[in-house]
C-alpha positions as CSV (number, residue, x, y, z in Angstrom):
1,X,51.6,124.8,141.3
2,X,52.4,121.9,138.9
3,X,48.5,121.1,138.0
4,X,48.0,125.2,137.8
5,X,50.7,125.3,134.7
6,X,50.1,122.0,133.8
7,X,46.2,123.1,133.5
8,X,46.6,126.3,131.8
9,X,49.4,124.5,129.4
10,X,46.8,121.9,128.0
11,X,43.7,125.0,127.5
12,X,46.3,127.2,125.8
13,X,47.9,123.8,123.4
14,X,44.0,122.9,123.2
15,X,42.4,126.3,122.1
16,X,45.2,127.5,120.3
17,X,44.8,125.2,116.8
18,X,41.0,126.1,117.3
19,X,41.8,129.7,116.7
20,X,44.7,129.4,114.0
21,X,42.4,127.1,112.2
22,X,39.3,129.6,111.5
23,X,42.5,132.1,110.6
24,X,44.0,130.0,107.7
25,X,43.7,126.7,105.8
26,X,43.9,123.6,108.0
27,X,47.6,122.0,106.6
28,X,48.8,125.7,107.5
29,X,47.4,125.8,111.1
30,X,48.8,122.4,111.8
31,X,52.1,123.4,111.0
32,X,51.8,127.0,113.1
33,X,50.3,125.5,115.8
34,X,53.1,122.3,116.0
35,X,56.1,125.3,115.5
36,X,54.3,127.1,118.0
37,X,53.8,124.7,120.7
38,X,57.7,122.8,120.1
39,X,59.2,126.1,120.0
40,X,57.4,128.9,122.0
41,X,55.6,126.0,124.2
42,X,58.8,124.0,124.8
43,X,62.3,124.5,123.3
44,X,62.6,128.6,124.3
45,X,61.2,128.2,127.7
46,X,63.6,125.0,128.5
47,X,66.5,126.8,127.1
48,X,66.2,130.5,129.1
49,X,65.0,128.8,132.7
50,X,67.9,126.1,132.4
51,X,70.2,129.0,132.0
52,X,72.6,130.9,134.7
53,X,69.6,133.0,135.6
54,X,67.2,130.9,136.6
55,X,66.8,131.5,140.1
56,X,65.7,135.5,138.6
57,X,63.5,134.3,135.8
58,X,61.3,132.1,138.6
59,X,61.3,135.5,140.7
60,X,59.7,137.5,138.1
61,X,57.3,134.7,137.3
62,X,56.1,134.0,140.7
63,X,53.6,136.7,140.5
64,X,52.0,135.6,137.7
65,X,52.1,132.0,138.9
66,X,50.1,132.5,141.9
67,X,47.7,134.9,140.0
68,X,47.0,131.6,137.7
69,X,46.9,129.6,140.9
70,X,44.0,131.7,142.2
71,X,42.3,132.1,139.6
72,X,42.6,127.8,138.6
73,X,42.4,127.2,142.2
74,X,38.6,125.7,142.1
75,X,39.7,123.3,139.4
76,X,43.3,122.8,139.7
77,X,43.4,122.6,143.9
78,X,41.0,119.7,143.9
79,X,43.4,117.3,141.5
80,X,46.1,118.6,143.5
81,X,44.4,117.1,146.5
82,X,43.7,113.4,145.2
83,X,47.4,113.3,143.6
84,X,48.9,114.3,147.1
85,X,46.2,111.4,148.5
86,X,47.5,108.8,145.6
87,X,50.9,109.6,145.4
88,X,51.6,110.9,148.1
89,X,53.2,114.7,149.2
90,X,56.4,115.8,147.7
91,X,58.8,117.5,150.3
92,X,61.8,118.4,149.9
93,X,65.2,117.6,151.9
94,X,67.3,120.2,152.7
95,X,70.8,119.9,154.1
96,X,71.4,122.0,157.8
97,X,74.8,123.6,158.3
98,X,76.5,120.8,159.8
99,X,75.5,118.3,157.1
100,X,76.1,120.8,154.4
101,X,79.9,121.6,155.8
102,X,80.1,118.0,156.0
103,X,79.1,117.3,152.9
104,X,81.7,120.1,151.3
105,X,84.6,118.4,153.3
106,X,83.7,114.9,151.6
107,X,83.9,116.6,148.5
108,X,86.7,118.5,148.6
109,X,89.3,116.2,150.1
């Protein structure tokens, strides 16, 4: 999943100053396409995912995730592949009951 958005992130930052530039003067397209990737590319998406809805917004992007997963897949799967191989495959820990109860005890004493 990482390399899919990290894949279609760099073709949409890459082909986007290709298109604003054949739209308007070049000093102009730079500074549309450095608003447009710090703002709409960065600052907007960090600030409504960090929020108290996260957990939703991820929900209703799933879809669309795995669609660009699919459709990436013969590019995107492959690098996922030798990155697992290099660095090894990122699992996550979770807590069981008894750990997490445990855990909420230490805390709350």
């Amino acid at each position: 999943m990482l390399v899919t958005l990290m894949f279609i992130n760099a073709i949409v930052m890459e082909t986007l100053p290709i298109y604003v530039d054949k739209m308007v003067p070049e000093l102009l397209a730079i500074s549309i396409c450095v608003f447009l990737e710090l703002i709409v590319g960065e600052v907007v998406p960090m600030a409504v995912c960090s929020g108290p809805k996260q957990v939703r917004i991820a929900e209703l992007c799933a879809p669309g995730v795995s669609l660009l997963m699919w459709i990436t897949s013969p590019v995107s799967w492959p690098i996922g592949q030798v990155l697992d191989k290099l660095l090894g495959e990122h699992t996550v820990d979770r807590f069981n009951n008894a750990e997490l109860k445990a855990l909420i005890m230490l805390h709350s004493e």
